[in-house]
C-alpha positions in Angstrom: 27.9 12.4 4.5 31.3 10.8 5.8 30.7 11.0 9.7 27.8 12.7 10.2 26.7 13.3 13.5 23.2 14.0 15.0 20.7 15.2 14.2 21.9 15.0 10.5 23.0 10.9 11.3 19.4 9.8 11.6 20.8 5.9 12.3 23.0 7.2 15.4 20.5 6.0 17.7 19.6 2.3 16.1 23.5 1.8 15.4 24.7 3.0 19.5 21.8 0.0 20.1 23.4 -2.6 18.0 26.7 -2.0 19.5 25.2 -2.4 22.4 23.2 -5.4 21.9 26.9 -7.2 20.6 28.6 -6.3 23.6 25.9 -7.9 25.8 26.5 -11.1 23.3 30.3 -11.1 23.9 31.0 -9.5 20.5 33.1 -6.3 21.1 32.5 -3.8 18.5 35.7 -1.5 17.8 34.0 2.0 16.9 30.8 2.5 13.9 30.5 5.4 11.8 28.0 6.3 9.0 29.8 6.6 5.6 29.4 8.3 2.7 26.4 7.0 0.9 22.6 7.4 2.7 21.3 5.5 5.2 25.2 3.9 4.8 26.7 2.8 8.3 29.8 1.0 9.5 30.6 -1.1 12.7 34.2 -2.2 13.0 34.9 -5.4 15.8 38.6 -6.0 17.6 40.4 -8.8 15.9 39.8 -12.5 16.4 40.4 -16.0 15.3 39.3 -16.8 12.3 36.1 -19.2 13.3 35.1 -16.8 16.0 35.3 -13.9 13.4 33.4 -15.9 11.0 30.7 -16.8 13.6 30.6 -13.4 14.7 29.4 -12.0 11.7 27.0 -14.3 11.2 25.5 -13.1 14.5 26.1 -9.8 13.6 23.8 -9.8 10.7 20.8 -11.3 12.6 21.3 -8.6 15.1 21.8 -5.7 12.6 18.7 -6.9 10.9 16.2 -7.7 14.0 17.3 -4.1 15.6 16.6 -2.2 12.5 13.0 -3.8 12.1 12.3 -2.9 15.6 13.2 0.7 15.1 11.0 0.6 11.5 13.9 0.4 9.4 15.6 -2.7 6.9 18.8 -3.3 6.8 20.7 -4.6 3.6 24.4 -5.9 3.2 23.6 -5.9 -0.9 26.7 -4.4 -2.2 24.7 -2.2 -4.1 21.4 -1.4 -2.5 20.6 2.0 -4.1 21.8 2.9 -7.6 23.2 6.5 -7.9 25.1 7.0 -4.7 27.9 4.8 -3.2 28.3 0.6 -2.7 28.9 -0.6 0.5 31.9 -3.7 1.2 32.8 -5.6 4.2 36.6 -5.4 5.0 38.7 -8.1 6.5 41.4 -7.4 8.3 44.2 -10.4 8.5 46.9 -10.5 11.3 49.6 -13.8 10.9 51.4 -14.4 13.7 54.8 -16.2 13.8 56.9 -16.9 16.7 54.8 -14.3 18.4 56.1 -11.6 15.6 53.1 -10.1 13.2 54.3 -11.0 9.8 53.3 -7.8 8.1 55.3 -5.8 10.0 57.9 -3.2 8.5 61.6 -3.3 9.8 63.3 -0.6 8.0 60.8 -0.3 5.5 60.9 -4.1 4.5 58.7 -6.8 4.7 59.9 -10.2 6.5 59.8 -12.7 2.9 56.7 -14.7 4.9 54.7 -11.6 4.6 55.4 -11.3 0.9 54.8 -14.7 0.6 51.3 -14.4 2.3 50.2 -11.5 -0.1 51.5 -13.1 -3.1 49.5 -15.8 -2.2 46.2 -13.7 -1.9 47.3 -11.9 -5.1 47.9 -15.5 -7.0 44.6 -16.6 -6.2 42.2 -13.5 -6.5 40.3 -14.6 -9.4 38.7 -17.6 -7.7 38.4 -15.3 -4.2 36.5 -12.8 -6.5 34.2 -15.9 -7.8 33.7 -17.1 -4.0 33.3 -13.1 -2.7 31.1 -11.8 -5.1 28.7 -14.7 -6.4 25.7 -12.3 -7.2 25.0 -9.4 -10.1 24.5 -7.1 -7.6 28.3 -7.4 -6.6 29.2 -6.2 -10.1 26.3 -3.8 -10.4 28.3 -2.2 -7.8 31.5 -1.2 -10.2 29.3 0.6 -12.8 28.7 3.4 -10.2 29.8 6.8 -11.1 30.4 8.9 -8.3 30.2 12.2 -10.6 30.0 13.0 -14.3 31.5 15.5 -16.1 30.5 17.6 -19.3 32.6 16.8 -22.1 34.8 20.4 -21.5 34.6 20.2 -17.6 37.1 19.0 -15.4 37.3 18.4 -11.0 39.6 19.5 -9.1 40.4 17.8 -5.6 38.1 14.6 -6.5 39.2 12.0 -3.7 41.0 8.5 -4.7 37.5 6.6 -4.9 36.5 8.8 -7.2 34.6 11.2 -4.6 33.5 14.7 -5.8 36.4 17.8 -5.6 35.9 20.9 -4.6 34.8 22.8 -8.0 34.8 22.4 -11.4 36.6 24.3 -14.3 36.4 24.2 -17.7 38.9 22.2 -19.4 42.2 23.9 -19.9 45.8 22.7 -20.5 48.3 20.5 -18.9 50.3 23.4 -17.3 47.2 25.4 -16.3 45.8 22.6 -14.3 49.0 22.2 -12.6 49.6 25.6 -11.6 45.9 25.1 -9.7 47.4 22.1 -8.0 50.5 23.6 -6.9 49.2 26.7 -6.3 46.5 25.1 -3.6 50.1 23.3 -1.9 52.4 26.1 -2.2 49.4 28.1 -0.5 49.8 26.2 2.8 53.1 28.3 3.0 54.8 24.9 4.3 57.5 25.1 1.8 60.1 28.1 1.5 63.2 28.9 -0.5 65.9 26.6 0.2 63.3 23.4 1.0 64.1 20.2 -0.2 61.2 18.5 -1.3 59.9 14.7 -2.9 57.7 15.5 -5.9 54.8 12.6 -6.9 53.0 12.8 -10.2 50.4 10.6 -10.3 47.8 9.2 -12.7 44.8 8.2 -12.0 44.5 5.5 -13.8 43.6 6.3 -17.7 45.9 9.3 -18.1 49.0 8.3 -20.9 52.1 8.2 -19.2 53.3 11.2 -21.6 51.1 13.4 -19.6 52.2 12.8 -16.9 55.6 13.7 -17.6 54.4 16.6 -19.3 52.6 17.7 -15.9 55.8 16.7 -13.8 58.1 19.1 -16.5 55.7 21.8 -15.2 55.9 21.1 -11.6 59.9 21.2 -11.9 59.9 24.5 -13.5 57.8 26.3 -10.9 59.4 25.0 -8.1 62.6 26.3 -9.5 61.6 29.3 -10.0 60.5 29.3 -6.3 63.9 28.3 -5.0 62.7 25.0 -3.7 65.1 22.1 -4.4 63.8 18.8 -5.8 65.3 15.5 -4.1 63.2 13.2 -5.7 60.2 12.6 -8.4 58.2 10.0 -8.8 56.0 9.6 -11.6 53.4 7.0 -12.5 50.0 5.2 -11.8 51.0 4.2 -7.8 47.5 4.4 -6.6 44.9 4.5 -8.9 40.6 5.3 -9.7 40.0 2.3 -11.8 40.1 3.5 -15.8 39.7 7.4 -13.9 41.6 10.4 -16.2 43.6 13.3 -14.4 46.3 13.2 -12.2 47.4 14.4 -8.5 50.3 16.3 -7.6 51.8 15.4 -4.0 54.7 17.2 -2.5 56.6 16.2 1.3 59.2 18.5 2.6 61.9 16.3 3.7 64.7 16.2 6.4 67.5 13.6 6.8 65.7 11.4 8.2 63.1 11.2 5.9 65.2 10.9 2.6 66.8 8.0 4.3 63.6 6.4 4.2 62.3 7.5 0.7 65.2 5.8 -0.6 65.2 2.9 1.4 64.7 -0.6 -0.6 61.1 -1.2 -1.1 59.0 -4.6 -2.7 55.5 -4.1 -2.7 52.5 -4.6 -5.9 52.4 -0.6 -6.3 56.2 0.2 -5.7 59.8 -1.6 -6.4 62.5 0.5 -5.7 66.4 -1.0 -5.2 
């Protein structure tokens, strides 16, 4: 699973020697994990320029590979190496730098308009990236994974945004029922009181009609009124999404002055456009 330690992490040995075979090569790992799939690690480097980062993961590869075959192991960076349990990706991380000022940065919730620029860039050109990124089958054999199936009068409750198991599963039931179960998993926190102001987000996970939705958030407003708590603001919509996944979450943040100033503060991003 996600983080496992020893002895149930049985690559914590042959991944601390990896690390430790980059550092003595000048390559400065950041931290390394396992993740969620088996036999599924992680090994995160500090920043660099581009070349260097490129170069380093060349080397990195070699090194990953010629450590596991010492220690009677093979390593693959296949995207999806085992069917029936998670795909593995490499992340990039991108830092631009101008005037000495990190382009991505947030000043009062806003983006400096060469920041925008830069993503809207990525975003124009993503379909020949994805070409350049993923040239094999395995790369798409990755997106047929299922994480979980359900019978046809089953649903999960508490599955994660990646479409990661919940906690249970109950049978099918309405709109309002599965709310309440939601809510009732929040309100049990005993974080919000009589009197709270509160930011309510309904949101779909993709492949639920926006009607639902609305239906869901109708149901959210009445027991919170009937609780005393105040509602500030609602949000609802598909802002972060499973792919094509039905069912919805509910997501509730007690607010002060402070933070209301900065839930309605002007906002331009792919997800969210707010005035």
């Amino acid at each position: 699973g996600y983080l496992d330690v020893a002895p149930l992490d049985k690559c914590e040995n042959t991944r601390r020697e990896i690390c430790l075979s980059l550092e003595e090569m000048g390559i400065n790992p950041q931290y390394s994990a396992h993740k969620y799939g088996p036999g599924q690690n992680e090994i995160d480097f500090k920043c660099s320029e581009p070349v260097t980062a490129a170069d380093n993961m060349v080397h990195y590869k070699t090194v990953v590979k010629t450590i596991a075959a010492q220690n009677g192991l093979y390593a693959s960076f296949m995207p999806k190496p085992l069917s029936g349990t998670y795909g593995s990706a490499l992340t990039i991380v991108i830092t631009v730098r101008r005037h000495g000022q990190n382009i991505f940065e947030m000043k009062d919730g806003v983006m400096c308009a060469q920041g925008r620029s830069f993503i809207a860039g990525i975003l124009h050109h993503i379909p020949e990236m994805t070409t350049f990124l993923n040239p094999i089958i395995n790369s798409y054999t990755r997106l047929r994974h299922t994480s979980f199936e359900l019978k046809e009068d089953e649903i999960e409750i508490g599955i994660g945004i990646h479409g990661e198991p919940g906690t249970h599963r109950e049978k099918i039931s309405s709109v309002n029922d599965i709310a309440d179960t939601l809510l009732g998993k929040i309100l049990a926190e005993g974080i919000y009181h009589e009197g709270d102001e509160v930011a309510v987000m309904v949101n779909g996970m993709g492949g639920t009609p926006l009607m639902e939705l609305f239906v869901a958030n109708k149901h959210v407003k009445e027991v919170l009124a009937g609780k005393g708590i105040k509602i500030y603001k609602t949000l609802v919509g598909n802002y972060m999404t499973s792919l094509d996944m039905e069912g919805f979450s509910i997501t509730l943040l007690k607010l002060d002055e402070e933070l209301k100033k900065y839930l309605d503060a002007p906002a331009d991003t792919p997800a969210f456009v707010q005035a």
